[in-house]
N, C-alpha and C positions, 0 to 999 in steps of 0.2 A: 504494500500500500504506500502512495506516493505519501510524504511530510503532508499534514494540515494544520494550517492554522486556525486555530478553534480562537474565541474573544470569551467564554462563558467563566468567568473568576468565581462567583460565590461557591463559599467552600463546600456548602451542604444544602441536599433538597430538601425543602420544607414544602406545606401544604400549600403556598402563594405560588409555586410553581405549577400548580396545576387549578387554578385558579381565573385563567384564561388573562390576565391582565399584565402588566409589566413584568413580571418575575415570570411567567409563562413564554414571552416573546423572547428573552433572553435568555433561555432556556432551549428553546426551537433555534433561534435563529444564529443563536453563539454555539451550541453543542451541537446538537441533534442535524440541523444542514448541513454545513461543512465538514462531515463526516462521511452522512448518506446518502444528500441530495444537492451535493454541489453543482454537478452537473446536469441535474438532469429541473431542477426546480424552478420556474421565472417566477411566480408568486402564488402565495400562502394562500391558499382559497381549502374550504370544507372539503370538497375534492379535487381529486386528482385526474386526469384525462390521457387518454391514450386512442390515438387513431387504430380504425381496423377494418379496411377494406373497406376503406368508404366512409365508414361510420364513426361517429366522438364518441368513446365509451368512457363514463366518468366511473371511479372507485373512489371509495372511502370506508374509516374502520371507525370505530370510537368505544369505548369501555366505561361501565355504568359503574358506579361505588356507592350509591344513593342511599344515605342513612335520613331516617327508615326506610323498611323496602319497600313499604305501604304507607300512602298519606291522602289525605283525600283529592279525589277526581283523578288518582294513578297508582303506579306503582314502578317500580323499578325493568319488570318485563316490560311494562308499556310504554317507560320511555326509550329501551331500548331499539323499541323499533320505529319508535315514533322520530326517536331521532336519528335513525340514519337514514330515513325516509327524508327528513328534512335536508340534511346535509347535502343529497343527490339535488335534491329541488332546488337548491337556492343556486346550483352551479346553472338550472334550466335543463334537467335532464331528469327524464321521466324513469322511478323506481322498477325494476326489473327481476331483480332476485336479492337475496341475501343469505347468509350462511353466520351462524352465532358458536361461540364459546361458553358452556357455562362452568366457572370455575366455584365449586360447593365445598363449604367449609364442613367436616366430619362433625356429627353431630344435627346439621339440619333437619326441620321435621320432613318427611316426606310431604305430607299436606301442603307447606308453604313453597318448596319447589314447584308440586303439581298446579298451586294456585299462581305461579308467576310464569308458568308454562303456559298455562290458560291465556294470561292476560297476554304473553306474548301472540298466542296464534291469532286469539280474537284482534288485537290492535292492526296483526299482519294482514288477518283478513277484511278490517277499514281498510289499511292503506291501497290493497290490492296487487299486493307484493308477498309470492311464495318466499319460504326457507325453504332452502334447499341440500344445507347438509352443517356441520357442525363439529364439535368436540368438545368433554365432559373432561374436567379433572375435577381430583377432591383434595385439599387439604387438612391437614390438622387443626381440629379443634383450636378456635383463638383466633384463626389466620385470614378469617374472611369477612369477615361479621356475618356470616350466613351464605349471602352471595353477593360475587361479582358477575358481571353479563360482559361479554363484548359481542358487537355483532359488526358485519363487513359488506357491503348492498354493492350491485350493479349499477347501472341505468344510463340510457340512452340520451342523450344530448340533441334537443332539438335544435334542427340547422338556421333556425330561423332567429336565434340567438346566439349571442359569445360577449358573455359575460364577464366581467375584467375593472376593477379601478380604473383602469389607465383610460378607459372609455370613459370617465366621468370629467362632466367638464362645469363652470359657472354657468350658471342659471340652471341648471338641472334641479330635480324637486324631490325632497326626502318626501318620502311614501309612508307608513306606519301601519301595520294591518290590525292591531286595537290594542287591549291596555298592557300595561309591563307591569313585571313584578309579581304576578299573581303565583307561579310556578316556586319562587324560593323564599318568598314569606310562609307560604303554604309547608312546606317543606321543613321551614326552620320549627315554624309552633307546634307542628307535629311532633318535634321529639319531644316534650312536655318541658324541657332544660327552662322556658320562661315564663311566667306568671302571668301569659296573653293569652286572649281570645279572640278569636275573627273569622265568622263566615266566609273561609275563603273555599276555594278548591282550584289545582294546577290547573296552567291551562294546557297541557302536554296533549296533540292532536297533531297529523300529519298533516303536512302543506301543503303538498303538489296538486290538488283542486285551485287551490288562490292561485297558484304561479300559473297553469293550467291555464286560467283565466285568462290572466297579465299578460301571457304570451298571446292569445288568440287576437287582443284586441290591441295591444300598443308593446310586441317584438321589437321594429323597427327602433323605439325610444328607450328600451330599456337596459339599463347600463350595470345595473351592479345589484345583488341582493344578501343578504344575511340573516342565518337568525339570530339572536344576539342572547346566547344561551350563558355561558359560563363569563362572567364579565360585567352583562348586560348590554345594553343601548350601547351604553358609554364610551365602551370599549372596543363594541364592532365599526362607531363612526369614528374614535381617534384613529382606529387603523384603516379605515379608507382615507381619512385627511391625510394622514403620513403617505397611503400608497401613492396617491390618486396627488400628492401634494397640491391638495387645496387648502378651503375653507368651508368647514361643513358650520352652518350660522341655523340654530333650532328656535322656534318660536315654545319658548315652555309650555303658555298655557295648552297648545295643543296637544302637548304631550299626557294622553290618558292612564290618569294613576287614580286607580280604585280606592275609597278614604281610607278603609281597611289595612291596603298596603302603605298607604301615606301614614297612616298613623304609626304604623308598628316602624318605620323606617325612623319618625323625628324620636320613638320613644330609646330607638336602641342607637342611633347616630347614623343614621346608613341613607346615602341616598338612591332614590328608588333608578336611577338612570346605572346603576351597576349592579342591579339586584338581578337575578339569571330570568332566564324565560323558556319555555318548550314550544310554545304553539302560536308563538307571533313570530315576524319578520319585520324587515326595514328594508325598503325596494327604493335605487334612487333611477328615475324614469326623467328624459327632455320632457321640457314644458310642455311642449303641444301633445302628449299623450297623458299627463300629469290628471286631467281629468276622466277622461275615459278608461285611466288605470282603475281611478278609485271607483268610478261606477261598477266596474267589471270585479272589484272585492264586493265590494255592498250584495252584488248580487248571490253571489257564495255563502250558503250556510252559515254563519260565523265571523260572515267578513264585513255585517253591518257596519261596524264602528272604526272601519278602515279610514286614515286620513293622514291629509298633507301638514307634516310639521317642522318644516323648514325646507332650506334653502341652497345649494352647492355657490359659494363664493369664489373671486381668486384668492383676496389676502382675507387675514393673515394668514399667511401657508401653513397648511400640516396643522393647525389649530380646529378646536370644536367649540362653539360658543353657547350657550342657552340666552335669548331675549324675554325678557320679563314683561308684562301688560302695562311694566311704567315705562318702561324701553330701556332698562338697566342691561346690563349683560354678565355673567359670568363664563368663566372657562370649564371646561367639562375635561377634566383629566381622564384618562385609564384609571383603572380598577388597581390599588396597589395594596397587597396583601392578600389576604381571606379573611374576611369578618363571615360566610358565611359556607364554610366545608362543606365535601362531601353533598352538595344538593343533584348533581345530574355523576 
């Protein structure tokens, strides 16, 4: 193996490295590239692509650790598949197959595997996306909290998109398909560790219906998509303003946050713009389809409360802003740390 130069210093992994925010990117982008995917990598997207006789076939993996494995409106199976469902969709490639790992720690009940096995076929059978093959290990008692998932999806790349920051230009329109935060407040109250209460439930659902949509009626305009899961918002628009070296500039109030999750975020210090999510996205689309994107969610089961909450700038470059209803601004940093482990 040729000498590489790695840039990754900190001495030791901690839980903010898988956290999806600043300690995450330097982690990918100092180790784990310059290693394995120096050559073959031009940019970080949910999946990966490979031509094949004609056709874009996109891949991706992702691995579930979701403490609890159960919490209302999901569970650890169901995001497993919900979110590699997603991951395929936001590259604009329609889910095809998938294949899962389940790693069982000795000791599990039989009933609660059976029950996350369930929730995976049924979520499969929403998405409309078979598994098709697999592998079981089991570890020792202690080593697992029960279980880990990993699952690995196919899917076909519609030609009628190519999707990329570098397509994102000024005046193009951040898109929002409805509220944040609902998927890791939910998440967090569920392990009883706080003295809160909130009618919430995740909102972990498969997307390729909305993109689905997005494509049929405005392909030509649309430029870049994410869902903005481990991180949140925050995090998946500083990393388009750094790729895309723009200026992503959000009108807050449009940003939809359930009181629920607003409250539990000013009680513990957290703001809701890095809190994770399962079943939303952020699509940024040219003006002149900017409306017909959003009519084409509205119509989508779910995608009532779809809407535009800002705006793609040139300056300040690589910067994320939130605008206030008095016309204040603040900067929207990356996610630094883990205030909130283990939610996906």
């Amino acid at each position: 193996m040729k000498t590489t130069k790695v840039h990754f210093t900190d001495p030791h992994i901690e839980l903010a490295h898988g956290a999806g925010g600043k300690a995450s990117r330097r982690l990918i982008e100092g180790l784990l590239v310059p290693y394995l995917m120096k050559d073959t990598l031009t940019e970080l997207n949910d999946a990966a692509y490979v031509d094949a006789d004609g056709r874009r076939l996109a891949f991706t993996v992702d691995s579930y650790v979701v403490k609890p494995l159960v919490f209302p409106g999901g569970s650890i199976g169901e995001i497993a598949i919900n979110g590699t469902v997603n991951d395929l969709a936001m590259g604009g490639a329609k889910p095809l197959a998938m294949v899962t790992t389940l790693i069982l720690e000795a000791g599990l009940a039989a009933s609660e595997l059976e029950r996350e096995v369930v929730a995976m076929a049924k979520a499969a059978q929403r998405a409309g996306v078979p598994v098709v093959g697999g592998d079981t290990k089991v570890v020792e008692h202690g080593k697992a909290d029960g279980l880990y998932i990993t699952t690995a999806g196919i899917g076909l790349s519609d030609p009628r998109v190519h999707l990329s920051a570098q397509n994102v230009r000024p005046g193009d329109q951040v898109i929002l398909s409805g509220p944040i935060g609902d998927h890791g407040i939910t998440v967090l109250l569920a392990r009883g560790e706080l003295d809160l209460e909130a009618d919430l439930t995740s909102d972990t659902r498969p997307l390729w219906p909305f993109v689905a949509a997005l494509i049929e009626v405005a392909a030509p305009g649309l430029r870049w998509m994410r869902d903005p899961t481990r991180g949140g918002l925050a995090t998946a628009l500083n990393e388009l303003a750094r790729d895309a070296r723009v200026a992503v500039v959000l009108d807050e109030e449009a940003i939809q946050v359930r009181p629920a999750v607003r409250g539990a975020c000013e009680i513990l210090g957290l703001d809701p713009l890095h809190i994770a999510n399962e079943g939303q996205f952020v699509a940024i689309v040219s003006p002149e389809y900017a409306e017909i994107a959003i009519d084409a969610l509205k119509r989508v089961p779910g995608g009532e409360e779809a809407r535009r909450i800002g705006e793609i700038q040139k300056e300040p470059n690589r910067v994320v802003l939130a605008r206030s209803r008095y016309g204040g601004t603040r900067v929207i940093d990356m996610l630094v740390g883990d205030p909130l482990p283990r939610i996906c």
